[in-house]
N, C-alpha and C positions, 0 to 999 in steps of 0.2 A: 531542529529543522536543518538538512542542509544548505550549506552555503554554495551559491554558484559563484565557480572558480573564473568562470570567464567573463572578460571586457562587456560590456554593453552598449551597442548602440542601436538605432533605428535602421528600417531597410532604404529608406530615400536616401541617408546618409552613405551608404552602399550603392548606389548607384540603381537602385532598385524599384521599379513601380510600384509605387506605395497603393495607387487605386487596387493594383492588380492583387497584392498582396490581402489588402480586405476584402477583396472577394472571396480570398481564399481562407480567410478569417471564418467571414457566414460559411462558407462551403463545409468545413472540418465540424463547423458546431451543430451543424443537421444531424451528423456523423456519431460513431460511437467510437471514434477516436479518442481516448483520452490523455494525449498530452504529444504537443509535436513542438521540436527545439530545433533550431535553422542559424549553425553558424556560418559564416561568410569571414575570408579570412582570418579565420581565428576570434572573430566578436560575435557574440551572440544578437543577431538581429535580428529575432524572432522566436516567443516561449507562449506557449499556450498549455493548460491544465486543466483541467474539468473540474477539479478541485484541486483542495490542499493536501488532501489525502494521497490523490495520486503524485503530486509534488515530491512529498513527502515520506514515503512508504513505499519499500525495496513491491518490486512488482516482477512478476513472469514472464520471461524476455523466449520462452519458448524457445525454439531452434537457431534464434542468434545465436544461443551457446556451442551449438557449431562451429562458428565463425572462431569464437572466444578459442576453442579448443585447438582449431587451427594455427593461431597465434601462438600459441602454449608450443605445437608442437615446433614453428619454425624457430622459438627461443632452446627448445632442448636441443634441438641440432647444432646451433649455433655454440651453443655450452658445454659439448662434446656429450652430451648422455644418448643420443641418438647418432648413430655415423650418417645416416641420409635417408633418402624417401624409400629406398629401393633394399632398406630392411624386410625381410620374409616375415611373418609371422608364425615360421618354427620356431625363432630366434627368440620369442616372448613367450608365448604356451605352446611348449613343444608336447605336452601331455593331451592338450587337447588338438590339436592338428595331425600329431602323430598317428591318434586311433580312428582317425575318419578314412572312411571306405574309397573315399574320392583324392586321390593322390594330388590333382590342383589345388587343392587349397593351402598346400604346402606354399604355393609361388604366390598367395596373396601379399602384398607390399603394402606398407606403407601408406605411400599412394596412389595405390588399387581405395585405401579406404576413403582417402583426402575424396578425390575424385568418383564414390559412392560406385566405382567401377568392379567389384567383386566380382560381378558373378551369380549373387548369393541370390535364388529364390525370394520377393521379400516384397507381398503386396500391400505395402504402406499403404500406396495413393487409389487401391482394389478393393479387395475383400476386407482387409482390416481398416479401412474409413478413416488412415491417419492416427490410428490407436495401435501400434505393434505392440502384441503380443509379449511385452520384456520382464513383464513382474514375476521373473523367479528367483530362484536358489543364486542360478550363475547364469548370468546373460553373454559374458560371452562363448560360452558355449553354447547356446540356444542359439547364437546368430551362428557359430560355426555347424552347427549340427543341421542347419538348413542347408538343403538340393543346392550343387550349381545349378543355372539356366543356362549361363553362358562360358566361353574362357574367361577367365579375370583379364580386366583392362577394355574388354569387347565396346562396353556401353553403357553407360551410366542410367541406375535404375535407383530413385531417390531409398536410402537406408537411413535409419535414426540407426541401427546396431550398427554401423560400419564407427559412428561418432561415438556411442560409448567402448566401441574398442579401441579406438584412440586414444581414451580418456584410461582405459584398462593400460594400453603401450606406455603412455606417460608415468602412470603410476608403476612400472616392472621397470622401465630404463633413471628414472629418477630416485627410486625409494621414496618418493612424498606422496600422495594424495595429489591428486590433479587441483584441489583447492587449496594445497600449502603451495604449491608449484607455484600458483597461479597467484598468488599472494603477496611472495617473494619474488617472484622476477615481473609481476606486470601491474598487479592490483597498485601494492608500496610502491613504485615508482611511478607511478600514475595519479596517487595520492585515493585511490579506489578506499577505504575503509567501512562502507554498508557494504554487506553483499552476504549473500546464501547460496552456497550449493548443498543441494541434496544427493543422496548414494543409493546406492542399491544395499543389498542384503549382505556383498561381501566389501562393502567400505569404498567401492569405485566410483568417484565422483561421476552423475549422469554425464556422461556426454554430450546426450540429445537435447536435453529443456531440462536441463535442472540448476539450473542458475536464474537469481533473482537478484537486481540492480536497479539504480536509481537512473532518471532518463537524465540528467545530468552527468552520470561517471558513463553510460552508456555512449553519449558523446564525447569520452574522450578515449574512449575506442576507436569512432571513426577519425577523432580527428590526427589520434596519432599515425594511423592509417596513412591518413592526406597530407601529412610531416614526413613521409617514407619511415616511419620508426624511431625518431628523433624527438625527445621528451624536454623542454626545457635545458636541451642542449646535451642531452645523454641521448645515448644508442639504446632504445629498449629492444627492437625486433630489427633486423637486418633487412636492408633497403632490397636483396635481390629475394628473400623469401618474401618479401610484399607484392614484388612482381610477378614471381611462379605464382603464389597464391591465390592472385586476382587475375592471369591470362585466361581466357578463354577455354578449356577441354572440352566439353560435350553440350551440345543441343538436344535437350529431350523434351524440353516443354519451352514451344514456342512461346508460348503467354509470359513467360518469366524470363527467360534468357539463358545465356550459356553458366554451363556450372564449369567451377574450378578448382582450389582446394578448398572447400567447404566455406566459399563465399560465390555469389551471384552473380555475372559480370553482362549488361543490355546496353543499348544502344540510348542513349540521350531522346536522341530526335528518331524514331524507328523506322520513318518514311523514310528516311536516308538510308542509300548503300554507304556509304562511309562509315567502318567500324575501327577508325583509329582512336589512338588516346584522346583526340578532339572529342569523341562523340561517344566516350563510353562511359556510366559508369557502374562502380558496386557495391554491393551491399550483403549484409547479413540478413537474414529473412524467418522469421517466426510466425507460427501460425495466429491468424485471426489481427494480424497487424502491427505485429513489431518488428521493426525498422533499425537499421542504421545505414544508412544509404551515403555517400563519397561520390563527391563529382569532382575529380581532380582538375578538371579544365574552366570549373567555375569556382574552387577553391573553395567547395562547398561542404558542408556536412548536415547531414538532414536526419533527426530521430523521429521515429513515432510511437507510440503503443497504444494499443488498442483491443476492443470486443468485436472487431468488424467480424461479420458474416462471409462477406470478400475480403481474402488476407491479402492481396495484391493489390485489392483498391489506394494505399495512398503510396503507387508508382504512378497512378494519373491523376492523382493531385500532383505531383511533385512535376508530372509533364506541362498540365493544364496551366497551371497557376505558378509556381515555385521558378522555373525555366524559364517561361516567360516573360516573370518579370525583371530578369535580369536585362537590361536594357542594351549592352554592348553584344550579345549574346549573338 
């Protein structure tokens, strides 16, 4: 069984509406939520499980592994294996970007991918129902071998291929596997020891959803996040790629919020114009309801996973119930 790493208290003891909070108890257990973990400066004030199973047993964090990957890349920049965002992708498969008919895709960057800004043809959230099309031979080529629509950088058009080419970049600038990467410089210092990532056919860690974690080491993703990068008093990730990472770049889906480098960044309270630090926060985002959500202005960190039908549903729980019961709020 794991152990949970962190402090324990109650949400009164926080300062926190306890009435409020058990409503929000019944609320989640109607739900096919199963399992939502609610640290509050660094103590855990709130664990709920559906069972022991899900407690207990690495689960499917779907496209949080986005986020995950993102962190990966701002640690290889920092480490010197990447020089910056605004690497081309001749620089990594120049065999494949070379022989395409479309000379733009030469100037994809970096983060042209962070920022899901390619360019690239690619109807996830259309035609393909959220299933793209990747089980082949070489997925990145199948994402490079798709039509521009736009210039790169234009607009942000949500891609799962833009994140296992990330995952492809990490593994060409590091020589590891994006899961020894990620092992070495973030899982062991984090003290991360369950976890599974799965590959594709040529050994490239999935980008997209192919990581599997426990919703306790999933919290200390966000909460290293909510630390700016700062582990038990070590540097894991640099306090300014936490910042680029989580600003705001593109509005494409009003219902979710502005995307950034492959984390989520909405407004707190949404009926407010105020989009400062007070009123934002972000998160990593998987389908059907897995969460890891950071309110830095309530020193908060909030997981979920889930079967939901609605995969945004627990942002208004977290509105509804979670926010307002913070009492000085």
């Amino acid at each position: 069984m794991p152990n949970n790493t962190w402090p324990v208290s109650t949400p009164d003891k926080h300062n926190m509406d306890l009435a409020c909070m058990e409503k929000f108890d019944r609320a989640i257990n109607k739900t096919k939520v199963k399992s939502c973990l609610i640290l509050k400066d660094g103590t855990l004030v709130y664990q709920y499980f559906k069972s022991n199973k899900i407690r207990d047993n690495l689960g499917r964090i779907n496209s949080c592994t986005k986020s995950i990957v993102s962190v990966l890349i701002g640690i290889a920049i920092e480490e010197g294996f990447i020089p910056s965002v605004d690497m081309t992708m001749e620089r990594y498969f120049p065999d494949i970007v070379n022989n395409q008919a479309d000379s733009r895709k030469k100037d994809i960057t970096i983060e042209h991918l962070l920022t899901m800004s390619v360019g690239i043809d690619w109807p996830e959230f259309g035609e393909w129902n959220y299933m793209p099309p990747m089980c082949t031979h070489d997925v990145v080529k199948f994402v490079f071998d798709r039509e521009l629509a736009d210039d790169p950088g234009i607009r942000m058009n949500y891609n799962s291929g833009c994140s296992h080419v990330l995952s492809a970049v990490l593994m060409q600038a590091t020589g590891m596997k994006t899961s020894v990467f990620a092992d070495k410089h973030l899982f062991q210092p984090l003290g991360i020891e369950d976890y599974r990532w799965f590959e594709d056919a040529k050994g490239i860690s999935y980008g997209s959803d192919g990581l599997r974690l426990l919703p306790y080491d999933m919290a200390k993703i966000g909460q290293l996040y909510l630390q700016e990068g700062i582990w038990k008093g070590k540097r894991i990730v640099p306090a300014e790629w936490i910042r680029n990472s989580t600003e705001p770049c593109f509005l494409t889906y009003d219902y979710i919020g502005h995307y950034a480098y492959h984390w989520w960044v909405t407004k707190v309270h949404p009926d407010q114009n105020d989009f400062t630090l007070n009123n934002r926060m972000f998160f990593a985002m998987g389908r059907n309801g897995q969460f890891i959500i950071v309110i830095p202005s309530l020193q908060t960190v909030i997981v979920f996973t889930s079967t939901l039908d609605n995969t945004i549903k627990p942002l208004d729980f977290v509105r509804e119930f979670i926010v307002k019961s913070m009492r000085n709020y």
